[in-house]
C-alpha positions, -999 to 999 in steps of 0.1 A, spaced: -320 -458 -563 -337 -465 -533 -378 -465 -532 -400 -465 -499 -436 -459 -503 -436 -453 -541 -406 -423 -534 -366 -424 -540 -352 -421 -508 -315 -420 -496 -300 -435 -466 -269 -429 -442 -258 -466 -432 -290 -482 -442 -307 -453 -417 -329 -423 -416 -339 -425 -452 -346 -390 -463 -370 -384 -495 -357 -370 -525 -384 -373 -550 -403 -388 -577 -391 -421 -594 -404 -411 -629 -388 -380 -628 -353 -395 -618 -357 -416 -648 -364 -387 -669 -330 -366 -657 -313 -401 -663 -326 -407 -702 -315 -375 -706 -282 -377 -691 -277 -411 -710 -267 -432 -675 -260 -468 -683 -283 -486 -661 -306 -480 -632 -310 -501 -602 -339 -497 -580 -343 -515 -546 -376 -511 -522 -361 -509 -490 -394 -519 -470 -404 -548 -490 -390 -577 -474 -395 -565 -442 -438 -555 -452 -433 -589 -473 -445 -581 -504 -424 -571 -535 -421 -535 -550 -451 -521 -565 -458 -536 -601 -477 -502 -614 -440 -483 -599 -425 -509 -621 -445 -506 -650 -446 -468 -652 -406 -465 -648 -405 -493 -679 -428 -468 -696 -402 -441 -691 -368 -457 -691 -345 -454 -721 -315 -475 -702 -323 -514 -689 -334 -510 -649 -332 -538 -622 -358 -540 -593 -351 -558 -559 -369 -558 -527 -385 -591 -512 -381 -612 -537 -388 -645 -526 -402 -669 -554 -396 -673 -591 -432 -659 -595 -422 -627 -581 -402 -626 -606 -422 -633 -633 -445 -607 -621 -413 -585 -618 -404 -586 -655 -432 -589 -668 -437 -553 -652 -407 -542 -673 -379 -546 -654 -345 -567 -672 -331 -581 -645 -344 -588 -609 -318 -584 -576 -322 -606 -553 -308 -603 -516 -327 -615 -479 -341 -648 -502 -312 -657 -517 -290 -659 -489 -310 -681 -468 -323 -699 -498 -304 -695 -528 -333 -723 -549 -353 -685 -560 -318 -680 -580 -315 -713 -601 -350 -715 -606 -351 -676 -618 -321 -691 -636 -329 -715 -658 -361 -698 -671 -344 -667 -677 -307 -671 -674 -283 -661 -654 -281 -624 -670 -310 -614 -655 -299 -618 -617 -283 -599 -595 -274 -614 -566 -269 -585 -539 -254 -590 -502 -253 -562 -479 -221 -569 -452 -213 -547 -423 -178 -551 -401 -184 -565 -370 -153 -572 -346 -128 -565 -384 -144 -591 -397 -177 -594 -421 -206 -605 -417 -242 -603 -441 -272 -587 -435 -302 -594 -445 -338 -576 -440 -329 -543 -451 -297 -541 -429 -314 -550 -398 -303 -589 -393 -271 -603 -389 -267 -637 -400 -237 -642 -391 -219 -657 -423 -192 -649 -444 -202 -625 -478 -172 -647 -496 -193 -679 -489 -228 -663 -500 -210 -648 -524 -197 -681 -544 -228 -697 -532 -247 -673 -556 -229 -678 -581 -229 -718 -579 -263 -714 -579 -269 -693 -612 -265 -659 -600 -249 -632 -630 -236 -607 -615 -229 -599 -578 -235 -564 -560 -217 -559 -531 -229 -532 -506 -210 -518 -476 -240 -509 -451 -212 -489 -431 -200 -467 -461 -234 -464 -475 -247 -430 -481 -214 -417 -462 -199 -408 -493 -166 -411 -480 -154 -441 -506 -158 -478 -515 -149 -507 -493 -119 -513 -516 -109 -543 -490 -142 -560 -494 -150 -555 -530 -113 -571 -537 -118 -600 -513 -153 -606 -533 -142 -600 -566 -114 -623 -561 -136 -653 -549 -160 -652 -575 -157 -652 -616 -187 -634 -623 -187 -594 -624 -188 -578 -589 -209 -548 -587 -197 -523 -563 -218 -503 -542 -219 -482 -509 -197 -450 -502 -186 -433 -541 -183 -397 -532 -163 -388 -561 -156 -398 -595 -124 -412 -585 -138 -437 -564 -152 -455 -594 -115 -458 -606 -105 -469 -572 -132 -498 -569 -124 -512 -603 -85 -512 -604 -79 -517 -566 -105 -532 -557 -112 -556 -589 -151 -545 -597 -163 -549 -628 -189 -523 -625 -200 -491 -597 -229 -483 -585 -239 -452 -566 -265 -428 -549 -261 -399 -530 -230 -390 -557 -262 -388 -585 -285 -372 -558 -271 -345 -536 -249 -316 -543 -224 -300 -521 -216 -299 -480 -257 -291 -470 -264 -323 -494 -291 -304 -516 -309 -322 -540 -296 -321 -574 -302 -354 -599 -266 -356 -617 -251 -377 -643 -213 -379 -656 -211 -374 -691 -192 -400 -714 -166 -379 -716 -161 -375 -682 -169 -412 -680 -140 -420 -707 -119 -394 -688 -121 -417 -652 -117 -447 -663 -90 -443 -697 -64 -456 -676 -75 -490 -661 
């Protein structure tokens, strides 16, 4: 769930974010619909250089029945204290950690490594890869396998992966580049950045080797005109997509 100026947005390759509504009222259609987890990421923070709001924070930790994660320009271990302290369970980190992965060990060994995410947005350039960092918006020109296994050597627990070309497209996971990160790390990959079906969930964990999926315009918008709808698989449906990994 993406946040800019206290609203969820959604964007189409890291572009044109569009609002479509409330946080607290996301959360609400989410307790009820019994989703697993929540990520939420401001999407201006780094580049305003703050970190998200804390009251945002605090008031979604008043609501949330599932464990939430909150990223956006995270760039000391105190912003993270101030970050969980807010309510949030784990913190992801992204622009920081790849040119200074120190925020990660040091968030580390206070908290341990289950409460960081460390996230790396890669976009194609030329067939080959390369990360992102400030919201999409600068390429520096490395490798996401080397920050990838460089956030994990420094204390990082899980690792989302986030295709800025498929993202918001809805037109399927990067299987390619969640395999070639899930295979050179051996902490979970999260993947993110494209699901426009239920059947790409199956698709990113047994061809492409992700432990885990995230998605957002699949929970958000409804149908060809992309109308706003907050939406949630059930466990049965859940069970049903993923019964034959």
């Amino acid at each position: 769930l993406l946040l800019k100026d206290q609203g969820l947005v959604k964007t189409i390759k890291f572009k044109d974010p569009t609002y479509v509504g409330d946080p607290i009222n996301a959360v609400k259609i989410f307790n009820d619909a019994k989703a697993d987890e929540l990520v939420f990421l401001d999407i201006t923070a780094t580049i305003e250089n703050r970190i998200t709001d804390l009251n945002v924070i605090r008031n979604i930790g008043d609501e949330a029945f599932m464990p939430f994660a909150v990223g956006g320009g995270i760039k000391t271990v105190d912003h993270v204290k101030d970050i969980i302290k807010a309510g949030a369970e784990k913190v992801v980190i992204n622009s920081a950690a790849v040119e200074n992965s120190h925020v990660i060990t040091e968030t580390a060994e206070i908290y341990g490594r289950q409460s960081i995410i460390g996230s790396i947005d890669v976009k194609k350039k030329d067939e080959t890869y390369k990360v992102y960092v400030s919201s999409g918006q600068r390429n520096t020109e490395r490798d996401p396998v080397s920050i990838a296994q460089q956030m994990e050597e420094a204390g990082a627990g899980e690792i989302l992966i986030n295709s800025i070309d498929q993202d918001g497209t809805q037109e399927g996971y990067d299987i390619r580049l969640i395999k070639l990160i899930s295979e050179s790390v051996s902490i979970p990959v999260i993947a993110a950045g494209g699901a426009g079906k239920e059947s790409d969930f199956f698709d990113a964990v047994n061809d492409g080797g992700a432990s885990a999926v995230a998605a957002g315009s699949l929970f958000v918008f409804i149908g060809r005109k992309r109308a706003v709808l907050i939406n949630y698989p059930d466990r049965d449906e859940l069970k049903e997509i993923f019964e034959n990994l």
